[in-house]
TIROVO-242432 format. One line per 3 residues: number of its first residue (from 1); their letters; for each residue x, y, z of C-alpha. Coordinates in steps of 0.2 Angstrom, whole numbers, plus 5000, padded with zeros to 4 digits. Example, Ala and Ser with C-alpha at 12.3 -4.5 7.8 and 13.67 -1.06 7.14 Angstrom:
! TIROVO-242432
1	AS	5062,4978,5039; 5068,4995,5036
***
This chain:
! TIROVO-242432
1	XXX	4725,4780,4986; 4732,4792,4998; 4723,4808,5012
4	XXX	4732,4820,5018; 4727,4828,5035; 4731,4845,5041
7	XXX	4730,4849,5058; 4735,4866,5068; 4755,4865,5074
10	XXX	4758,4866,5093; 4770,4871,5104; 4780,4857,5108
13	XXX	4797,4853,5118; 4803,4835,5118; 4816,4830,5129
16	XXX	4831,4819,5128; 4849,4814,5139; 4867,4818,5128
19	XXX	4883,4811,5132; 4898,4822,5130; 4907,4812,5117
22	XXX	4895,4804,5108; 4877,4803,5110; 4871,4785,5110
25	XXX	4883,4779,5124; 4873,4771,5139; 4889,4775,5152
28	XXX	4886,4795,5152; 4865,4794,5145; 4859,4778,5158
31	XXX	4851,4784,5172; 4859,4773,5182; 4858,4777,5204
34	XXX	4866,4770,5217; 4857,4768,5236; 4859,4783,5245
37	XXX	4871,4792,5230; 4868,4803,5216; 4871,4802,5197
40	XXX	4871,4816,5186; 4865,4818,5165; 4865,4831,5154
43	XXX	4846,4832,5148; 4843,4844,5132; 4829,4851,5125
46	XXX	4821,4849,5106; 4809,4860,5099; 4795,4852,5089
49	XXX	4790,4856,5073; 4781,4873,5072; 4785,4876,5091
52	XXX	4784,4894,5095; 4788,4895,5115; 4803,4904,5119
55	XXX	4802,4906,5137; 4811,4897,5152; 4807,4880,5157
58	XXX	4806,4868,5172; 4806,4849,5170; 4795,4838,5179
61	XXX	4799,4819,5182; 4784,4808,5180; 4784,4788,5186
64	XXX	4800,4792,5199; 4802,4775,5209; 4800,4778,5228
67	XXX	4816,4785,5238; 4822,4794,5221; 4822,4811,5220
70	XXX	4826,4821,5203; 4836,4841,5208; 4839,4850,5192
73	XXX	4840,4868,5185; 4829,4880,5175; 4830,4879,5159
76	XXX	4835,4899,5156; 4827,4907,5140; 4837,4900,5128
79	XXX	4846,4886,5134; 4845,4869,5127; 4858,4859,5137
82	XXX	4858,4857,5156; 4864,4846,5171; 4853,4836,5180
85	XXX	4854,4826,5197; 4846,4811,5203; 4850,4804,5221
88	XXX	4840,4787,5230; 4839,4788,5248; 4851,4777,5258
91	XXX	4836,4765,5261; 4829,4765,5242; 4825,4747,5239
94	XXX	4837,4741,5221; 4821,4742,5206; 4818,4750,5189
97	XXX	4805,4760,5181; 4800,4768,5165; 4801,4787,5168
100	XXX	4797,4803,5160; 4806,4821,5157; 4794,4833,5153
103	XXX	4796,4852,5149; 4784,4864,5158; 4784,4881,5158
106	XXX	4788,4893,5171; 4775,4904,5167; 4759,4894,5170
109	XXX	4747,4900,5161; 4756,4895,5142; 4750,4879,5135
112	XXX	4766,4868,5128; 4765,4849,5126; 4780,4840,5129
115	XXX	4787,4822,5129; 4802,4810,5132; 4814,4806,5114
118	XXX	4827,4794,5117; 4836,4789,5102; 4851,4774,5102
121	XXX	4857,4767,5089; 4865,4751,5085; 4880,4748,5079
124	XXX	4882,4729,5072; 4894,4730,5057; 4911,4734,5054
127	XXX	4914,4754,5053; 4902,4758,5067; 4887,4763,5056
130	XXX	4872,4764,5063; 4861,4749,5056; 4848,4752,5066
133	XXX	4837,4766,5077; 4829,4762,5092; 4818,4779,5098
136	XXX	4810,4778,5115; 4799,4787,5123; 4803,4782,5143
139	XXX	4818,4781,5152; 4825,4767,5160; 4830,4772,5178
142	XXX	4837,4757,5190; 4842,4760,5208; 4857,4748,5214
145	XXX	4867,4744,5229; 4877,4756,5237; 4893,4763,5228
148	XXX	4910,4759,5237; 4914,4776,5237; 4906,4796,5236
151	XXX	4915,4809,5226; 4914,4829,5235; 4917,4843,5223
154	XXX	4922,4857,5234; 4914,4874,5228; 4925,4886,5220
157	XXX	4930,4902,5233; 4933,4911,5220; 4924,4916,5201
160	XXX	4934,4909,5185; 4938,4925,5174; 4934,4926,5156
163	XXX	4951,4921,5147; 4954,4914,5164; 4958,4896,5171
166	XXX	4953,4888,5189; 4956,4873,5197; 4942,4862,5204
169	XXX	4944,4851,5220; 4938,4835,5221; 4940,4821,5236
172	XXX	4936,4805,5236; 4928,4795,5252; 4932,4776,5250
175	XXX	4921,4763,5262; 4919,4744,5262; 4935,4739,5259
178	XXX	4938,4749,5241; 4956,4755,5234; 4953,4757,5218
181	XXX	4958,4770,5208; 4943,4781,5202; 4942,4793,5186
184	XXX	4932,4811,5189; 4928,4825,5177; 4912,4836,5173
187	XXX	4900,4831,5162; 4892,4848,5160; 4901,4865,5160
190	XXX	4893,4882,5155; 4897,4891,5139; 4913,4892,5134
193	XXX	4921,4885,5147; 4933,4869,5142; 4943,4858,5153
196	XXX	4956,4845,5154; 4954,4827,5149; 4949,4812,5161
199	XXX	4957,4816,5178; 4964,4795,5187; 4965,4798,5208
202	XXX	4976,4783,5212; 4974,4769,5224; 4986,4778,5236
205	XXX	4978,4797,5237; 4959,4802,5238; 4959,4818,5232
208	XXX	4965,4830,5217; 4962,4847,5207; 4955,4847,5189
211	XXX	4960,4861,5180; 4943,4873,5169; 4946,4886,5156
214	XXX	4936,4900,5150; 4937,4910,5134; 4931,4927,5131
217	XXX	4917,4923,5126; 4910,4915,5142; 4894,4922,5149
220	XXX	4896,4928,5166; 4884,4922,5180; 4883,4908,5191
223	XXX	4882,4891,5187; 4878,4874,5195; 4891,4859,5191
226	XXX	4894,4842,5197; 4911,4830,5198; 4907,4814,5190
229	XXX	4914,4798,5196; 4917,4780,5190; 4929,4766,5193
232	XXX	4940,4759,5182; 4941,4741,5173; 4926,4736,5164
235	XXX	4922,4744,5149; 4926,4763,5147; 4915,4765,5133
238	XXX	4899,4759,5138; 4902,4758,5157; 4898,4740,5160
241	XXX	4908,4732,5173; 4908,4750,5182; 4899,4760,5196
244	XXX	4897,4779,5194; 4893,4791,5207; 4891,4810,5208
247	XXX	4895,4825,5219; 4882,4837,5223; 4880,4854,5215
250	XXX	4893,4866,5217; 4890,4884,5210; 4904,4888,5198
253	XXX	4904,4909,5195; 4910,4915,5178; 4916,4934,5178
256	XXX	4926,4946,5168; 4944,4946,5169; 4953,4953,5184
259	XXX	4961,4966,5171; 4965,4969,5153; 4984,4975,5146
262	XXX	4985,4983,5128; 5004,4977,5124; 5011,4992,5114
265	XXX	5020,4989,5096; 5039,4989,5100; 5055,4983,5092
268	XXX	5072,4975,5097; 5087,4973,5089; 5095,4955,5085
271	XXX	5110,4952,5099; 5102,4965,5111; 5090,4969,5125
274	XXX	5073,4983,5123; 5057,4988,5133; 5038,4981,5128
277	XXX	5026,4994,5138; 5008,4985,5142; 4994,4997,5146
280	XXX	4987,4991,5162; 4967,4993,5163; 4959,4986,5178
283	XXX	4941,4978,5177; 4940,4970,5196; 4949,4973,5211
286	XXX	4961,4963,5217; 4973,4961,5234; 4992,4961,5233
289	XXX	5003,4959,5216; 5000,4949,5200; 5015,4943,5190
292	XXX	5015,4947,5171; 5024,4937,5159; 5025,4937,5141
295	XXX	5019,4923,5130; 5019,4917,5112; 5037,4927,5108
298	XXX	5045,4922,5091; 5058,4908,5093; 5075,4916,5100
301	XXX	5069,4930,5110; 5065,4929,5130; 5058,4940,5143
304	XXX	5070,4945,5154; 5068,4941,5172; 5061,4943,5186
307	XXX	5045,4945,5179; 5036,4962,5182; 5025,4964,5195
310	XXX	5010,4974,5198; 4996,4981,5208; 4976,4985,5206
313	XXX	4983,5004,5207; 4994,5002,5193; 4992,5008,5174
316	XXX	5006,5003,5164; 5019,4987,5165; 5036,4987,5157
319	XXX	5045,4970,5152; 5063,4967,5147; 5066,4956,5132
322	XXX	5082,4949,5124; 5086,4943,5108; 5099,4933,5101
325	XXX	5109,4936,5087; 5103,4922,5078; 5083,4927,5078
328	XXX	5078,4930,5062; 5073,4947,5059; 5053,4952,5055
331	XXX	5039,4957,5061; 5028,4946,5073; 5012,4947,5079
334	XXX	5001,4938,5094; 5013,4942,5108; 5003,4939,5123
337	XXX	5003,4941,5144; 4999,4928,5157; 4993,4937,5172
340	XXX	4996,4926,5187; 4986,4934,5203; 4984,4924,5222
343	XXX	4967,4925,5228; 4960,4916,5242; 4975,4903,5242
346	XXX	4974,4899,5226; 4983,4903,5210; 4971,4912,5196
349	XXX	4980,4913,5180; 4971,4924,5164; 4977,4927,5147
352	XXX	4973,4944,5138; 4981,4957,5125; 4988,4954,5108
355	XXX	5004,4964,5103; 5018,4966,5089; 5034,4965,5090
358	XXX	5047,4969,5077; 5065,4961,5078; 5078,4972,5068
361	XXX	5095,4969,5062; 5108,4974,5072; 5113,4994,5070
364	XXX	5131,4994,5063; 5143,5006,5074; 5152,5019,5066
367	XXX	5169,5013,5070; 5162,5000,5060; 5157,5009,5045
***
């Protein structure tokens, strides 16, 4: 015997925390805050069957333990993945509660029911397959004693540039006694925007620069980001035996590129030296002079220096190449430019322009015929 029940669908959003290398791991998905510090999480947003809201969204934190506060971002139309902070007063007693992350609508007047979905699995047999799934439907939050250190993400002065890279600063502020060595990187980076593996500040130094990257496809705006922190020892995957801490939002602006160059097709012959012309089209202003060089060459042929240099004024770049007698003749294609520009004492370098370059074989001289 069997009934089946029909009801209306509802607009639902259900949330639940991501980890950036694999979803179940407690070291990156544990809400986890030390007395007067700050952890950061990615919390991501998953529609529920038949759910027809489209529309930005704020989260609410329901069952907060006294002295914790929860800061995090709207939820743009949209978006599905964003950083989220939570810091304990200096004077939070150490506890733990079962909390919720719910999904509200910014425009209060739309009905959407929402919910907390937290799903771990366990791993108890060889191969790490999941035998079991644990779903939840609260999150476990604990405050604990004071972190030996903080972790300051200073903010950008300037915008990383579509096809563009940047370097982040981060400084580490040791108290009680600590010297250990402590591991930063973001958790959380907008679209299309990459960055370098796990960056290790030594014992000896309390500060360093992590290296973004943007593609081309990045959408420009501005974003808020945070530099995680953790010690080492312990257990890197799961975070046990470690204590993590975050800096406070920063606001990272994404742009377009400084400039664009449109490399023309050219040719040189094997054992001798030609001209590549780059047309120069300028997308943002920019002080002083950016240094062009040439990348992805076919083996056997260089640029010749000193690299050219030019201005926001200027429309067209020239390089020198040479190319050995051994290169093999043909035609090749993705030759590239590096534009290195300084602005506000630092060093922004971008990618942009495809080109192709034929190599010949030498020309015979007519003494020579």
């Amino acid at each position: 015997m069997y009934r089946i029940e029909i009801e209306s669908v509802r607009d639902t959003v259900y949330t639940h925390i991501t980890a950036p290398d694999f979803y179940q791991n407690p070291r990156f998905a544990g809400l986890i805050v030390p007395r007067g510090g700050r952890w950061t999480v990615d919390v991501q947003l998953a529609q529920g069957i038949g759910n027809n809201y489209k529309g930005e969204i704020e989260l609410e934190a329901v069952g907060l333990p006294r002295g914790v506060t929860m800061t995090a971002p709207r939820f743009p139309r949209g978006a599905t993945r964003m950083p989220v902070e939570f810091r304990a007063d200096a004077d939070a007693e150490p506890q733990a509660a079962l909390i919720e992350l719910l999904a509200r609508p910014v425009d209060k007047g739309t009905k959407l029911e929402s919910g907390s979905r937290q799903g771990f699995a366990l791993t108890n047999r060889a191969g790490e397959m999941p035998w079991h799934f644990v779903f939840l439907n609260r999150y476990a939050l604990a405050v604990t004693e004071a972190a030996p250190f903080d972790i300051e993400l200073e903010k950008p002065a300037i915008a990383l540039a579509q096809n563009g890279e940047l370097m982040l600063h981060a400084k580490v502020t040791r108290r009680l006694d600590f010297s250990g060595a402590v591991e930063i990187q973001p958790d959380w980076l907008p679209p299309g925007v990459s960055k370098e593996g796990m960056l290790t500040i030594p014992p000896e130094k309390d500060q360093a620069d992590f290296r973004v990257q943007a593609n081309d496809k990045a959408p420009p705006g501005a974003y808020r980001i945070a530099m995680n922190a953790s010690t080492t020892g312990g257990y890197a995957s799961s975070g046990v035996g470690r204590v993590r801490v975050s800096s406070e939002f920063v606001e990272l602006r994404v742009e377009q590129p400084y400039l664009t160059i449109e490399l023309q097709r050219g040719s040189v012959e094997r054992g001798k030296q030609a001209e590549l012309t780059g047309m120069v089209r300028q997308l943002r202003p920019f002080e002083g002079k950016a240094t062009v060089k040439l990348g992805q060459l076919p083996r056997g042929v260089q640029m010749v220096e000193p690299a050219p240099e030019i201005t926001a004024a200027d429309r067209t770049v020239v390089f020198r190449i040479a190319a050995e007698a051994s290169v093999l003749a043909g035609l090749y294609q993705g030759v590239t430019c590096e534009v290195t520009i300084r602005e506000a004492g630092q060093v922004v370098r971008q990618k942009t322009g495809t080109g192709v370059l034929r190599v010949d074989e030498a020309k015979r001289s007519e003494a020579g015929q």
